[in-house]
Residue frames relative to the residue before (quaternion, step in Angstrom):
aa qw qx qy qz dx dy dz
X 1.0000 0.0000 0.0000 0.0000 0.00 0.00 0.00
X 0.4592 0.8014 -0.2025 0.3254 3.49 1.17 -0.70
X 0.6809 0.4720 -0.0302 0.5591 2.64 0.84 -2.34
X 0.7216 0.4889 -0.2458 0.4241 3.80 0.49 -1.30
X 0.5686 0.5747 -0.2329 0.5405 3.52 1.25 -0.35
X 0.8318 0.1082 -0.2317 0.4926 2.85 0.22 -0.68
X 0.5147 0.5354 -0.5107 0.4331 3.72 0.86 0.40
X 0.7501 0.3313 -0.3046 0.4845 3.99 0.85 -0.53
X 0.7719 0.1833 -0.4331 0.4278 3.74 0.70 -0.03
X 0.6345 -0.4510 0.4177 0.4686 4.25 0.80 -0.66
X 0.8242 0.3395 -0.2870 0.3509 2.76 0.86 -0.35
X 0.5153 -0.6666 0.4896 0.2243 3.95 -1.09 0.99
X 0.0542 -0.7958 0.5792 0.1682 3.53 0.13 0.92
X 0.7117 -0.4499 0.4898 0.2259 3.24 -1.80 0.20
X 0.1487 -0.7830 0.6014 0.0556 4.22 -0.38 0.92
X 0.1719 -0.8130 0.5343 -0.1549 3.55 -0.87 1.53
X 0.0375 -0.7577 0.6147 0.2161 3.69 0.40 0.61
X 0.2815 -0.7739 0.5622 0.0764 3.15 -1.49 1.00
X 0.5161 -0.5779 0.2478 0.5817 3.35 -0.51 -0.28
X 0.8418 -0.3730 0.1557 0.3577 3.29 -1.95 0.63
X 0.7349 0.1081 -0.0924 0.6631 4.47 -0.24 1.29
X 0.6304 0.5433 -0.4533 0.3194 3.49 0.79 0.53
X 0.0187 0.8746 -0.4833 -0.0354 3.38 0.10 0.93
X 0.4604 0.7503 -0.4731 -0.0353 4.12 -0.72 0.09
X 0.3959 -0.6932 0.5796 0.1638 3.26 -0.83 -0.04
X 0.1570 -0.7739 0.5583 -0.2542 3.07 -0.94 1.54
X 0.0778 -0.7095 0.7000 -0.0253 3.49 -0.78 1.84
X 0.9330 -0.0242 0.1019 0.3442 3.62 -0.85 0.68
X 0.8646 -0.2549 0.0810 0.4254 2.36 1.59 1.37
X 0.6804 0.2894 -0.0133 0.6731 3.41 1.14 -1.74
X 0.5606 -0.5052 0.6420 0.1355 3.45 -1.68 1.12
X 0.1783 -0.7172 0.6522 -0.1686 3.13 -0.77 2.13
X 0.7631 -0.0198 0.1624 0.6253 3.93 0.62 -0.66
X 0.2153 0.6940 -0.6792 0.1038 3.37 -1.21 1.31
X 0.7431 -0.4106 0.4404 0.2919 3.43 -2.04 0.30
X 0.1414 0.8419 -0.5203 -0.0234 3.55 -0.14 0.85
X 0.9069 -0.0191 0.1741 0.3831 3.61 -0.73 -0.88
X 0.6546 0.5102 0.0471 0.5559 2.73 1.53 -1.57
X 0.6575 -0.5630 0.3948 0.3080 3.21 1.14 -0.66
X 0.6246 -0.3937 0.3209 0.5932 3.79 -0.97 0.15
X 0.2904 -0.7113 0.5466 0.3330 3.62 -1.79 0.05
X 0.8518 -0.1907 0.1691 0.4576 3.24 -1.67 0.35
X 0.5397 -0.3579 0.7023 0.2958 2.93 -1.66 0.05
X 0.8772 0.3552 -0.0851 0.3118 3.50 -0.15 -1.56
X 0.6571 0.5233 -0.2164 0.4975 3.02 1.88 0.07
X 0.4586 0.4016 -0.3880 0.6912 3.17 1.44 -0.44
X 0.6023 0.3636 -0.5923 0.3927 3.99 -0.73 -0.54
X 0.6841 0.5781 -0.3499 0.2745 3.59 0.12 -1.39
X 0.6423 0.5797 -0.2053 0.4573 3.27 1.16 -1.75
X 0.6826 0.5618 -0.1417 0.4454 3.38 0.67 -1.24
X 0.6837 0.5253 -0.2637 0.4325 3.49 0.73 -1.36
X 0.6913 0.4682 -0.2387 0.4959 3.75 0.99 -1.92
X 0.5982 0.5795 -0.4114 0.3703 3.99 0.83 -0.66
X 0.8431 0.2493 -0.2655 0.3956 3.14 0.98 -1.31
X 0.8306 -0.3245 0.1458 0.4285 3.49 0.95 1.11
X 0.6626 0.3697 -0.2365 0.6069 3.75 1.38 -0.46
């Protein structure tokens, strides 16, 4: 997810092991896209999430 991130917006985010099934993602701080019930999210949803946080 990393890699895809930072290939679609420029920017090289930062990798945090969390604890064990903890998955989120975080633009400035605040939780853009996490692992819920349902499972990991999209691909195409985290870019989106990610993209509108950081302003685009």
């Amino acid at each position: 997810m990393a890699a895809l991130i930072a290939r679609d917006t420029g920017v090289e985010p930062d990798v945090i092991e969390g604890a064990r099934g903890e998955f989120s993602i975080r633009v400035g701080g605040q939780v853009v896209a996490s692992k819920d019930k349902r499972g990991f999210p999209d691909e195409a949803e985290v870019l989106a999430q990610v993209k509108q946080a950081l302003g685009g």
